[in-house]
C-alpha positions as CSV (number, residue, x, y, z in Angstrom):
1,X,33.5,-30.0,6.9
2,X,31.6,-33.1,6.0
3,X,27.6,-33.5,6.1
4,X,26.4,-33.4,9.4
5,X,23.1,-34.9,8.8
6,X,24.9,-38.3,7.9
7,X,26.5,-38.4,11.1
8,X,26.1,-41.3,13.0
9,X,26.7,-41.7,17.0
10,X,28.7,-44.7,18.3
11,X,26.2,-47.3,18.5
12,X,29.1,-49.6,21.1
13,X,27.7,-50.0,24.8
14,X,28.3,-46.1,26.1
15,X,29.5,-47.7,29.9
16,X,32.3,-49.1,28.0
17,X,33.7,-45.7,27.3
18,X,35.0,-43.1,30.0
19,X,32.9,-40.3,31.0
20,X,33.3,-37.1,30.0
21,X,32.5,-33.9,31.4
22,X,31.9,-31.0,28.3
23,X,31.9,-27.9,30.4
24,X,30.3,-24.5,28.6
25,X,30.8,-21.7,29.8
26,X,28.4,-19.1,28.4
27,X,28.1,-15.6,29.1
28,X,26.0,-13.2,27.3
29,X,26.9,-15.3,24.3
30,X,24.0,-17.5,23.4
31,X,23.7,-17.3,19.8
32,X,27.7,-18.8,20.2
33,X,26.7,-21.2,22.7
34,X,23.5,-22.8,20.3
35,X,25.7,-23.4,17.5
36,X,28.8,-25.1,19.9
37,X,25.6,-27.3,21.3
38,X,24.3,-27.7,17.9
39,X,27.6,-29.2,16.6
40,X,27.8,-31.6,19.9
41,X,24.7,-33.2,19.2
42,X,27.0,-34.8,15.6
43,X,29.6,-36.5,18.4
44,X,30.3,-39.7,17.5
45,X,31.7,-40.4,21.5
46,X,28.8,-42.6,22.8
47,X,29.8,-41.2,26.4
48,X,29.5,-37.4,27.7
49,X,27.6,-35.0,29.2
50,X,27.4,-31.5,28.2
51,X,27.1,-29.1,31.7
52,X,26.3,-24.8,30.3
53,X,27.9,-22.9,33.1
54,X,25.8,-19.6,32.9
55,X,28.6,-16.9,33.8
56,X,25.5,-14.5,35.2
57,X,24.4,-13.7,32.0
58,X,21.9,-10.5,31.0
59,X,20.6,-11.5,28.2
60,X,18.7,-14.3,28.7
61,X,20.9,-16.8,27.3
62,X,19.5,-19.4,29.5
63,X,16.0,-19.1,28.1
64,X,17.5,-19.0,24.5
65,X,19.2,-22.0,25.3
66,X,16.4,-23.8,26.7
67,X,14.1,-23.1,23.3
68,X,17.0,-24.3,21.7
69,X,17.1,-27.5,22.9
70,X,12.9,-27.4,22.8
71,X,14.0,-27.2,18.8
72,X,12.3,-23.3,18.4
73,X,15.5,-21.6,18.2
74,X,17.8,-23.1,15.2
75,X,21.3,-23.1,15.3
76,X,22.2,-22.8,11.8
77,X,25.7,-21.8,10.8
78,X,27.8,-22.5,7.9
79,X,29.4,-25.3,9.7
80,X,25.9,-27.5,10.2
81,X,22.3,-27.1,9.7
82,X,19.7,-27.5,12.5
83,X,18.5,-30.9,13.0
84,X,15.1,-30.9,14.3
85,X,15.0,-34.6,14.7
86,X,17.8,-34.3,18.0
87,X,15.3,-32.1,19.5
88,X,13.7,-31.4,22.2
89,X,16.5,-32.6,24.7
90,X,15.8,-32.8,28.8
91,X,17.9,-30.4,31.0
92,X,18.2,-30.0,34.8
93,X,19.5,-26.9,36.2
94,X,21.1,-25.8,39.2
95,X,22.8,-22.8,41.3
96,X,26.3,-22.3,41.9
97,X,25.9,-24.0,45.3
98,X,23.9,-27.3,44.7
99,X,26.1,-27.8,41.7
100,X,29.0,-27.7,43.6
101,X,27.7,-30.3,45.8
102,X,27.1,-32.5,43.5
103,X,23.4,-31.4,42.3
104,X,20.3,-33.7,43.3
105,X,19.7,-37.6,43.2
106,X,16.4,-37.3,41.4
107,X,17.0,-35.0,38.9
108,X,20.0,-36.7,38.6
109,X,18.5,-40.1,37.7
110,X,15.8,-39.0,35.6
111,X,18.0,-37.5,33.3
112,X,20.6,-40.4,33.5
113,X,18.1,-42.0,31.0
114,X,18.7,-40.0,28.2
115,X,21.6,-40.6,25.5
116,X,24.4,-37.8,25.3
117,X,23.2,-35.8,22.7
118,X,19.9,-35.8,24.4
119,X,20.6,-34.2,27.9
120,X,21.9,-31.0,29.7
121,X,22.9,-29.7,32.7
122,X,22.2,-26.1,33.1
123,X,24.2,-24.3,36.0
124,X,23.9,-20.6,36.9
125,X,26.6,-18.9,38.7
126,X,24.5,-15.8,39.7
127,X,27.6,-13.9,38.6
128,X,30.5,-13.1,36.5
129,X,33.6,-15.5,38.0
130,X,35.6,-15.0,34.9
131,X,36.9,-17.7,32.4
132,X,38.8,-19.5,35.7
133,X,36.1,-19.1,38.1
134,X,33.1,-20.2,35.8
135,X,34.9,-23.0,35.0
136,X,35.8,-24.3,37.9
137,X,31.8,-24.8,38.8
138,X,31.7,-26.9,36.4
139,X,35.0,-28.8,37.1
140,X,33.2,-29.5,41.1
141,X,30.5,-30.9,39.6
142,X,32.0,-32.9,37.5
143,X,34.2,-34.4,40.3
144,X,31.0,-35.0,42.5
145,X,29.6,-37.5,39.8
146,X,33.5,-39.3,39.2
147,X,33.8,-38.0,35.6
148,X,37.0,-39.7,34.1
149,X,37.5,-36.4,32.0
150,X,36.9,-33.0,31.8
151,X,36.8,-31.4,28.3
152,X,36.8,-27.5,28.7
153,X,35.2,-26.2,25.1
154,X,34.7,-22.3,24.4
155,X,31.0,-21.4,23.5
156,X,32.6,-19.9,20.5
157,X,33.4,-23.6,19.3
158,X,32.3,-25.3,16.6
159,X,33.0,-29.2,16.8
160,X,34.4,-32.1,13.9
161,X,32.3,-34.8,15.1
162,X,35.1,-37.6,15.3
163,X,36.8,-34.8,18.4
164,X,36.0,-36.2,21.1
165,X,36.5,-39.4,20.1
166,X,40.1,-39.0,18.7
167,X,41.4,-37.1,21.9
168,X,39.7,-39.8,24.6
169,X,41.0,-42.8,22.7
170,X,44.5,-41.2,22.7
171,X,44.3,-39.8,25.9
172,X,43.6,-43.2,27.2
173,X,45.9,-45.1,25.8
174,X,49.0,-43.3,26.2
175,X,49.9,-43.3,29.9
176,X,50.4,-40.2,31.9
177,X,48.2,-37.7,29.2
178,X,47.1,-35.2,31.6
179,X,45.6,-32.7,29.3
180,X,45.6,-33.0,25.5
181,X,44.6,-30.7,23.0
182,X,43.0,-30.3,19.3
183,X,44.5,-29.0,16.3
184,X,42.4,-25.6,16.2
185,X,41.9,-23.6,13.2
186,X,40.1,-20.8,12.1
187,X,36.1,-20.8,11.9
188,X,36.4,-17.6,9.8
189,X,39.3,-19.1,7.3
190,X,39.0,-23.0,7.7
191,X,41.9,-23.4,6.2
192,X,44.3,-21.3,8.5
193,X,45.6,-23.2,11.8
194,X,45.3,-21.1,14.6
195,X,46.6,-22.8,17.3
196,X,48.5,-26.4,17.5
197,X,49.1,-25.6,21.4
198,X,51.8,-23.5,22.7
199,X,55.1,-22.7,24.2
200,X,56.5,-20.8,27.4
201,X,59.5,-18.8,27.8
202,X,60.0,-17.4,31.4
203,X,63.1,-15.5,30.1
204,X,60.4,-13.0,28.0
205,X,57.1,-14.4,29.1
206,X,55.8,-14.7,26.2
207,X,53.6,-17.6,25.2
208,X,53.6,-17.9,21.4
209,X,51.1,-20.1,19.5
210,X,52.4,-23.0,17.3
211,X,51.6,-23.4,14.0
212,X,49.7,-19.8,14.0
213,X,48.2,-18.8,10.3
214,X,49.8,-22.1,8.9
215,X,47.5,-23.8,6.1
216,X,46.2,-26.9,7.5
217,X,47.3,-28.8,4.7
218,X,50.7,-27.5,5.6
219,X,50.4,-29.6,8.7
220,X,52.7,-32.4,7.8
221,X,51.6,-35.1,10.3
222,X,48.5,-35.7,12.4
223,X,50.5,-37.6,15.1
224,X,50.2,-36.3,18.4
225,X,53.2,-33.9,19.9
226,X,54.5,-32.1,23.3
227,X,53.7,-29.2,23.8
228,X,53.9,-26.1,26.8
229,X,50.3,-25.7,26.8
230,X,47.2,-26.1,25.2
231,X,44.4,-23.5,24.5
232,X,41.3,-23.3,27.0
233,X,39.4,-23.1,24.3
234,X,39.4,-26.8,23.6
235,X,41.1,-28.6,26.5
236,X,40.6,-32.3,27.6
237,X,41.9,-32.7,31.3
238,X,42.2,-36.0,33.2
239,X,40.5,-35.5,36.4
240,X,43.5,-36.5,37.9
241,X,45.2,-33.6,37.0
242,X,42.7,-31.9,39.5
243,X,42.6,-34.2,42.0
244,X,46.7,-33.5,42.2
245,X,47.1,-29.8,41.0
246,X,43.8,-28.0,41.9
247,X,41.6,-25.9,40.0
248,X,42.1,-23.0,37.5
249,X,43.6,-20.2,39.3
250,X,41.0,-17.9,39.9
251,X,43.1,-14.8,40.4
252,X,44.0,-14.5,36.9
253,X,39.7,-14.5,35.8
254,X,40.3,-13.9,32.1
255,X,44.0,-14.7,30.1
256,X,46.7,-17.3,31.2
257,X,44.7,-19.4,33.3
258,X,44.9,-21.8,30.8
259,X,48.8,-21.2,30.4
260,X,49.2,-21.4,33.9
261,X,47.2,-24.7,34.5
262,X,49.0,-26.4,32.1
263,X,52.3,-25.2,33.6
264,X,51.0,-26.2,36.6
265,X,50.2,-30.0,35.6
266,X,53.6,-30.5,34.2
267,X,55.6,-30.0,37.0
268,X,53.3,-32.3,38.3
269,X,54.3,-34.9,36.2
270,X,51.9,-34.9,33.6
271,X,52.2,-34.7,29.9
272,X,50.6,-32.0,27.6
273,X,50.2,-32.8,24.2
274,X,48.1,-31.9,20.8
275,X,46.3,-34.6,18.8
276,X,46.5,-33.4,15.2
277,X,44.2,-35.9,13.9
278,X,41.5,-34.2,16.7
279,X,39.7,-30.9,15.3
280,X,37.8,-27.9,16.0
281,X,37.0,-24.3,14.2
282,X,37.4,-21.2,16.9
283,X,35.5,-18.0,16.6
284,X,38.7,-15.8,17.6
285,X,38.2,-12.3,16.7
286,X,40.1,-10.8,13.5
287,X,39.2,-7.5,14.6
288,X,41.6,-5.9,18.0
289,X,41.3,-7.6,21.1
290,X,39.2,-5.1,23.3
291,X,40.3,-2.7,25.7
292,X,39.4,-5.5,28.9
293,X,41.4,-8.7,27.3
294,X,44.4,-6.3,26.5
295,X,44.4,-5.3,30.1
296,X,44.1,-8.8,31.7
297,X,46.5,-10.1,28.9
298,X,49.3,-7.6,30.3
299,X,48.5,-7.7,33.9
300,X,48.3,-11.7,34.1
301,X,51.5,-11.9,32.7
302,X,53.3,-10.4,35.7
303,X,51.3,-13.1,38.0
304,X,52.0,-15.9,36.0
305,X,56.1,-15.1,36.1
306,X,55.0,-13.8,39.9
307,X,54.3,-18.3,40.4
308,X,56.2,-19.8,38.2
309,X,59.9,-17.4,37.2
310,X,63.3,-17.7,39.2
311,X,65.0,-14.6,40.3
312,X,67.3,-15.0,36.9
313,X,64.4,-14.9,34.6
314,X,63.5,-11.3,35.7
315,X,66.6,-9.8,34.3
316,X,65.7,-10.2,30.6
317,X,61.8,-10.8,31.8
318,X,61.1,-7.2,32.7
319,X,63.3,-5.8,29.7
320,X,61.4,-7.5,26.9
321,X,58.1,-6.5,29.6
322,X,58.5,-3.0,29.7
323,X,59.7,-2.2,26.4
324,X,57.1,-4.4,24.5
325,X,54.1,-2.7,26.4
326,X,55.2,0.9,25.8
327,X,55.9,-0.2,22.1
328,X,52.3,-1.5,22.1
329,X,51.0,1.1,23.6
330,X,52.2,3.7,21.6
331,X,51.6,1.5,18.6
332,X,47.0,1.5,19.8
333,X,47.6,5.2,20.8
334,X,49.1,6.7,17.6
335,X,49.0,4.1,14.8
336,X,45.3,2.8,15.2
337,X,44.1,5.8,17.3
338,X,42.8,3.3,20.0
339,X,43.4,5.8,23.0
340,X,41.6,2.9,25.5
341,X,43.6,-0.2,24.6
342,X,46.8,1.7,25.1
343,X,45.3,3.2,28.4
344,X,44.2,-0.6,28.8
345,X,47.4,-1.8,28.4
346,X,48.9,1.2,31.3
347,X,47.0,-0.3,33.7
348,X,47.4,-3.5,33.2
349,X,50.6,-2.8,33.7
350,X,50.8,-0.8,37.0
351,X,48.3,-3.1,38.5
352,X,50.3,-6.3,37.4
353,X,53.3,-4.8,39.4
354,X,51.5,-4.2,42.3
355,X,50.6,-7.7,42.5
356,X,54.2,-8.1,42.0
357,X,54.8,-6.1,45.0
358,X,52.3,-8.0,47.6
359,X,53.3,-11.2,49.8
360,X,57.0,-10.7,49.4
361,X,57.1,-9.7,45.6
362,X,59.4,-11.6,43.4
């Protein structure tokens, strides 16, 4: 990754450029969340605010956070090196319900003052909503104050400076972009792609990754492509696709909300597509998914074809279903002795089915 320090920000007249909403969501992940912020701070897009959605943390993440951006907490990595000289940066901070109102006028102004990189908005949930519901606190505020786009960034991000700018510049000038996405790769290997955005096949279900473990050099061209979907880990959504679709789907609270949005926003109309030349590193874990994701990953699989199958996608649906989570299953109980995933994985299962089974079933 090149030198940080050397970074400049756009020095053209930021009103000229859309506004962009950079929703965090954080939760109990604040060492994650500091060195996502940390990399922001490099954007070279002249134009943005970045809004921390607090997912009712324990662990005080909005106090790290806070001596963060008072520049006592660095948020060193092997990506960047702290900057002391972006520091401190003013914040305002809200609950769930004044945010979704649109916040308050005052603070609202005061901190209108302040470039990008210089400025937060800090919103605390009070709770866990899950990846859909957290989210989505953000997404209302960001609709109160007429944002032109919505770029929904994992805490577990770390940023190219030139991101933002290659996905809004593309996004704006090709008509009908609803919701583009980065070229994602590795933060542990660099050099690995994991994710150039994804496809959908209601006949199995499954959502396979593009261009998973493929070198990044491999990647032949940088120009922009359709695709099914897009990860939420790095997702930039013309409001418009909200304004017309809704919100993330709420039911689902962790795994295929993403999927499912972007499902959602092309039958709408709207085009999905990856920028290539647009790039950020992902903390995904190399390690087994824990026993909770495995159980939301199975169950919200049955919803999703629950919204979006027809009755003749069920017949080779539940085959490949039923048969690849008992293969699974036995694969966590016996061949990596993980007794809880493959219970995980049971009843995610048995409780997707009897979501299956309410309001009229298939």
């Amino acid at each position: 990754m090149e030198s940080q320090e050397d970074i400049q920000v756009n020095q053209q007249e930021p009103k000229t450029w859309p506004k962009v909403a950079i929703i965090i969501l954080n939760w109990n992940g604040w060492q994650d969340t500091i060195e996502c912020l940390e990399s922001l701070q490099r954007l070279t897009y002249p134009n943005y605010q970045i809004i921390v959605v607090d997912n009712g943390s324990t662990d005080d993440s909005v106090e790290k956070i806070k001596a963060w951006a008072q520049g006592e907490i660095p948020g060193e990595s092997k990506f960047i090196h702290f900057n002391p000289n972006n520091k401190p940066l003013e914040w305002i901070e809200y609950d769930r319900i004044t945010a979704e109102a649109g916040g308050a006028i005052d603070k609202e102004t005061r901190i209108s003052e302040f470039p990008s990189n210089r400025k937060l908005v800090f919103i605390q949930t009070g709770e866990n909503l899950g990846f859909a519901g957290g989210n989505n606190v953000g997404v209302r505020y960001a609709l109160r104050h007429s944002y032109n786009y919505v770029c929904i960034l994992n805490n577990d991000v770390v940023v190219n400076p030139e991101f933002l700018t290659t996905l809004v510049d593309y996004a704006n000038r090709v008509p009908n972009v609803g919701i583009a996405g980065p070229l994602i790769c590795s933060y542990y290997k660099p050099q690995k792609v994991e994710s150039m955005g994804g496809a959908i096949s209601l006949w199995t279900g499954r959502v396979p990754r593009l261009g998973s473990r493929l070198l990044v050099t491999k990647v032949q061209t940088k120009l922009p492509f359709f695709v099914h979907y897009v990860s939420g880990c790095a997702m930039l959504i013309d409001t418009k696709v909200f304004k017309t679709i809704g919100f993330f789907d709420e039911q689902f609270f962790l795994s295929f909300e993403d999927t499912d949005f972007c499902y959602r926003a092309r039958q709408a109309g709207f085009l999905v597509q990856v920028v290539l030349a647009s790039q950020v590193w992902h903390k995904e874990s190399a390690s087994t998914p824990t026993p909770i994701g495995r159980y939301y990953s199975v169950r919200n699989r049955l919803l999703f074809m629950k919204k979006h199958a027809k009755l003749w996608h069920w017949i080779t649906f539940l085959i490949c279903y039923i048969l690849g989570s008992i293969k699974q299953a036995i694969w966590l109980a016996l061949g990596r002795k993980d007794l809880r995933s493959a219970l995980a994985i049971g009843k995610g299962v048995l409780d997707g089915l009897k979501i299956l089974m309410l309001k009229g079933g298939l």
